[in-house]
N, C-alpha and C positions, 0 to 999 in steps of 0.2 A: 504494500500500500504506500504511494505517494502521497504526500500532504503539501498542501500550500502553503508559510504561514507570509501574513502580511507584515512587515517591520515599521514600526513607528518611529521608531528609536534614530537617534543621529551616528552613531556609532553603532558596531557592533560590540555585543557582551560577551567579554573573557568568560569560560566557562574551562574546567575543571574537568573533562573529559576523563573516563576509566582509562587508563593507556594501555591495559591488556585486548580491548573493544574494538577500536580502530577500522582492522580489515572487518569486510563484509562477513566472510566466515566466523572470523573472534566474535564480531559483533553478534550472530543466530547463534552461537553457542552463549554467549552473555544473556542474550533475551529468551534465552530457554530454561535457564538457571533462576532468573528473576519471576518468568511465566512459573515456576513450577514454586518457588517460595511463596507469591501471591495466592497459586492455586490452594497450597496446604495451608495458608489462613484462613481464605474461605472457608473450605471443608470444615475446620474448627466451629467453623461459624452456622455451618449448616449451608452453607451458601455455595453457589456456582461459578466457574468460572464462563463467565456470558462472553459474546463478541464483543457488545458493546463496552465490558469491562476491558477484554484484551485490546481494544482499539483505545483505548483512552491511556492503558500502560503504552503500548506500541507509541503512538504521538509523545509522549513525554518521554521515553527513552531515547528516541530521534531527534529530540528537539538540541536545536543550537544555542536556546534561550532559557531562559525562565517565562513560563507562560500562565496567563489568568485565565479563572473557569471561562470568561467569553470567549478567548481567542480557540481554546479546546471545543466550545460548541460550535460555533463558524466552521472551525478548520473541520468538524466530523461532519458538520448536519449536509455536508456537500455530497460527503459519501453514504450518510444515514438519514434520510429525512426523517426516523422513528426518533432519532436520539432526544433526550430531553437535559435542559439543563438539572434535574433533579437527579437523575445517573451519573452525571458528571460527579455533582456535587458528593452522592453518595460515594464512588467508587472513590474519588481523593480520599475522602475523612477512612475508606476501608486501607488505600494505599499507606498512607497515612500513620494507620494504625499497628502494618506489618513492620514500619521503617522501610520501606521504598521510594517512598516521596514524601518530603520536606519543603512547609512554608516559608517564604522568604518576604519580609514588610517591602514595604513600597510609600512612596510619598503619599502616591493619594489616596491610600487605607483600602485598594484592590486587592489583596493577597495574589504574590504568583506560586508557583508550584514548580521546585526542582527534582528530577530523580538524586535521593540519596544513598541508594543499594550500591555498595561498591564503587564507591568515588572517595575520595581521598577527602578527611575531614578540612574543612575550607572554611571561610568567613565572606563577608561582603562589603560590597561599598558600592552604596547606590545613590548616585546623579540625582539632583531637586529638577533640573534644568529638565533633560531630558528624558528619565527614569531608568539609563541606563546602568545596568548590574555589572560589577565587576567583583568574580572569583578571586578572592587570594591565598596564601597561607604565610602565614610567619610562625615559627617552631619559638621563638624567644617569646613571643604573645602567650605564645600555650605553655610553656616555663614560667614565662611569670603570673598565669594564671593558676598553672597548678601549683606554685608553691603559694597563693594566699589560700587558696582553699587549704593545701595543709596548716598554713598557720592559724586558720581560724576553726580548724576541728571541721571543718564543713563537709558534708558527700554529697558531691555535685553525681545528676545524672543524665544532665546534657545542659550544653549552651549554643545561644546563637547571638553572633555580633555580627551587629551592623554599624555599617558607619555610612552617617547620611552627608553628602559636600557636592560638590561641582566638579566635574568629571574634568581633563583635559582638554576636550574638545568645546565644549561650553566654556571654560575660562578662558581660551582664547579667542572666542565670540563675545563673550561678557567679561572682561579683566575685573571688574570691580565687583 
């Protein structure tokens, strides 16, 4: 399945790519591993693995962005005219649920949606200007993160930083 998505964005967004995923092959072995982790939460659940559910992991393992429930109902309803946004919704907060997808804030309070199964733990920095997301990692961030939780006795069981500014390409449109 080919998907469209449309770019709003002035830049494109660094993304954090599996690097073992890459070739087409790595990648159908990658998406067979994730399809079968998804499918064994369902089943827990009592639940199915529906097309409509596999098409909505399919689009967001492909994607080259961070995407919001609209842009996942557009980019499917072209191929599904059945799809509704209430399966999207559902199937995220189920994705969600398993750790394969991970919300990520946004300016204007739209939640987007990245795959986190097998991607290298990352942080963010996201653009007011344009809303573009940029992937990072810094190892000294997460040293000095995990030595305050050690010093304050804390058991952390997940974080997510974001950091909201002006991307590159906007500050040299808007310097001030």
């Amino acid at each position: 399945m080919i998907w469209s998505l449309n770019k709003k964005m002035q830049g494109p967004e660094v993304i954090l790519f599996p690097r073992h995923a890459r070739r087409p092959q790595q990648f159908k072995a990658w998406l067979a591993t994730i399809l079968q982790t998804f499918q064994e939460h369902l089943g827990r659940q009592g639940l199915k693995l529906t097309r409509q559910r596999e098409e909505i992991l399919r689009l967001l393992m492909a994607a080259d962005r961070h995407l919001e429930v609209d842009e996942i109902y557009v980019t499917l309803k072209k191929q599904d005219p059945t799809i509704g946004r209430a399966t999207i919704f559902r199937t995220i907060k189920l994705l969600q649920e398993c750790g394969i997808v991970a919300e990520v804030g946004t300016v204007n309070g739209r939640s987007k949606y990245e795959l986190k199964a097998d991607r290298p733990h990352h942080d963010h920095m996201i653009c007011i200007e344009c809303g573009r997301i940029i992937e990072f990692q810094s190892p000294m961030m997460e040293r000095f993160q995990d030595g305050a939780i050690r010093r304050h006795g804390f058991v952390a069981l997940w974080h997510r930083h974001e950091i909201f500014g002006r991307c590159r390409d906007c500050l040299k449109r808007h310097p001030h």
